[in-house]
N, C-alpha and C positions, 0 to 999 in steps of 0.2 A: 583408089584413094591414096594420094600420099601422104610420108608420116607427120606432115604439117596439116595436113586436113585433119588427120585422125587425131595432132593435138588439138587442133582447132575446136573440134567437138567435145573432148575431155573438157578445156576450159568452162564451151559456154554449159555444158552439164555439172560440173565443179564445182563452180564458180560463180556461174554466172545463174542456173536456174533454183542454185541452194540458197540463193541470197535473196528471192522471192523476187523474182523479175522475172516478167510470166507473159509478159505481152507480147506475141507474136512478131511483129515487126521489127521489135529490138532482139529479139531472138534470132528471128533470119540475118540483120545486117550483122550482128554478133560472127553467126556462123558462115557469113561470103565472106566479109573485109579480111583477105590475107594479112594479119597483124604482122609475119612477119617480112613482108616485103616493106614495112615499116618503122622494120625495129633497123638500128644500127646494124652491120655485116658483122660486128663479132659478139655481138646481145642474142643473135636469130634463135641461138638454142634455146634461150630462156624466153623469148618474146609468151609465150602462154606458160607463165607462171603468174599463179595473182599476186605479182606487188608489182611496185613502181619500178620502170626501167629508167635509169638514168640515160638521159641522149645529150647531153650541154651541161656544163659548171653550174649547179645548183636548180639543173632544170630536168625533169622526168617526166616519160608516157603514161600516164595513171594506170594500176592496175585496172587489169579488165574489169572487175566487179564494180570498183568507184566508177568507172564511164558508164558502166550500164544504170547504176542506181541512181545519177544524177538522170541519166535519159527517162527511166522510167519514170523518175517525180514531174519532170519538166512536159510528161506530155507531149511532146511535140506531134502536131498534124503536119498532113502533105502539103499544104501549101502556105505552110509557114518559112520567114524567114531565119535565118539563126545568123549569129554572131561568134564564132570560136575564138576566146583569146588565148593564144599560147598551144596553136596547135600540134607545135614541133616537128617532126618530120610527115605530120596529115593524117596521119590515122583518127584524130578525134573524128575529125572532118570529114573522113571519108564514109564511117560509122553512121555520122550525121546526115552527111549525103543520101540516103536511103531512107531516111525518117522525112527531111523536111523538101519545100521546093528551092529551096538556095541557100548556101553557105558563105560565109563571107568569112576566111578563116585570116587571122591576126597571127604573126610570128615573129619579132625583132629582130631576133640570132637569124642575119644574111645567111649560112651555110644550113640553117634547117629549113629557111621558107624557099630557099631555091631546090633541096631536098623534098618537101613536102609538094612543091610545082610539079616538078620533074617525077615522082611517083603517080602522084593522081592521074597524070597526065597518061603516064602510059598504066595505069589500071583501067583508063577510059571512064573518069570521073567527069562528068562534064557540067554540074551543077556546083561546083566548090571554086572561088578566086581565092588566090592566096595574096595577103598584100604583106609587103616588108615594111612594118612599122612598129612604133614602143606599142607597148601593148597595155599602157594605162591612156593610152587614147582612144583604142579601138577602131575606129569605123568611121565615123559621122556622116560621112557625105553618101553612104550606102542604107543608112539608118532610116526610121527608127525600126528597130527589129523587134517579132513578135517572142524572140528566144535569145538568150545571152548563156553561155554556158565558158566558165573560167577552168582551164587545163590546169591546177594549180592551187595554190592558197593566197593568199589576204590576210592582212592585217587588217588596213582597211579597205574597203573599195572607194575607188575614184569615183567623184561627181561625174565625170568625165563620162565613164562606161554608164551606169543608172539612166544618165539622162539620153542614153541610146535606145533605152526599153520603151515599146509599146505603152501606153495605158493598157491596163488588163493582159502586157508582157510577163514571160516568166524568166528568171537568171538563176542559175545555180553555180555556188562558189568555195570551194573549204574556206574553213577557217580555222586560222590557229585559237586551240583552247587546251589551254595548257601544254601537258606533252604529247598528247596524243592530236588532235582536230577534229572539225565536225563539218559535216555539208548540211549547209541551208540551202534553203527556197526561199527566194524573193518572186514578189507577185506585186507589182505597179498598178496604184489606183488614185486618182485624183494629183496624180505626177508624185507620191511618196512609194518607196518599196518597204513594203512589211515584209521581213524575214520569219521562217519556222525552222526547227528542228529538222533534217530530215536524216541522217543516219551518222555515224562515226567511221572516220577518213583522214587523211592525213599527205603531204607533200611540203616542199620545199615553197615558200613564201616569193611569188612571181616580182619582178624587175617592175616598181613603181608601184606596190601595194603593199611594199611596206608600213607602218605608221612611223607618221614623221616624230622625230623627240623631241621630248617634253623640254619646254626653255627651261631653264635653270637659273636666276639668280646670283 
């Protein structure tokens, strides 16, 4: 075992099993996906610390526990699609990779979705496309997906990405509330998404989810 495996296992026991996330599946791809062949070359020491690493100007890899606790609300079965927006250098996606039957991973910043290619690629990922696009578009023409999961926060969310969810899809997203944030669950039925509660989280507010301001007068 090297000393990355053996942080590897600190985190998801740490981290990842105290924070009640218990479901086998998310447990294993937790403990393969090498996090830090995904974290930035000079992050690698820190890559299994639970917070946000920073990879890009206002842009961060979620800590491990917010990735798991979005996975475990969202459910995801094997032969679901998913949607990653804001994958960054892959690792959501790759994580994902393991849960569902295909990934369709979203990343704007050119030097982290050619990043995010060029890992998966030689981890021998081969259910995950990485596309270079804004990432308040998403997908469309890969859609509708049965899973949308946001790398990131929101002000608001775009019509744009919702109307990529399944009927009966599920999307999980921070959201800024106040100073801290919170991750919802969205659950699409009769083409609206009812949001809930699902735990307290926090990142930097993604490129095109900001809210737009208020006119003035």
């Amino acid at each position: 075992m090297t000393d990355h495996d053996e942080r590897r296992r600190m985190m998801v026991d740490n981290h990842i099993r105290t924070s009640d996330v218990t479901k086998f599946p998310i447990i294993a791809a937790m403990l393969a996906v090498p996090r830090e062949r995904y974290t930035p070359p000079a992050l690698r020491e820190t890559a299994y610390l639970g917070e946000n690493l920073p990879i890009a100007r206002g842009r961060v890899m979620l800590d491990p526990r917010t990735l798991a606790k979005m996975l475990d609300a969202l459910e995801i079965q094997r032969g679901d699609v998913v949607l990653d927006i804001g994958c960054g250098p892959g690792y959501s996606a790759a994580v994902i990779a393991r849960l569902a039957e295909t990934v369709i991973a979203v990343e704007e910043d050119p030097a982290l979705a050619a990043e995010a290619e060029a890992t998966l690629a030689a981890e021998g990922v081969d259910n995950v496309a990485v596309l270079a696009a804004p990432l308040a578009q998403g997908a469309q023409r890969h859609g509708p997906y049965d899973v949308i999961t946001v790398q990131g926060a929101a002000e608001d969310m775009p019509a744009a990405i919702t109307d990529q969810l399944k009927d009966g899809g599920r999307i999980a997203c921070l959201f800024e509330d106040g100073a801290l944030g919170v991750c919802r669950i969205g659950v699409k039925a009769a083409g609206k998404v009812a949001w809930r509660y699902a735990f307290a989280a926090g990142a930097p507010v993604l490129p095109g989810f900001a809210r737009a301001p208020a006119f003035v007068f």
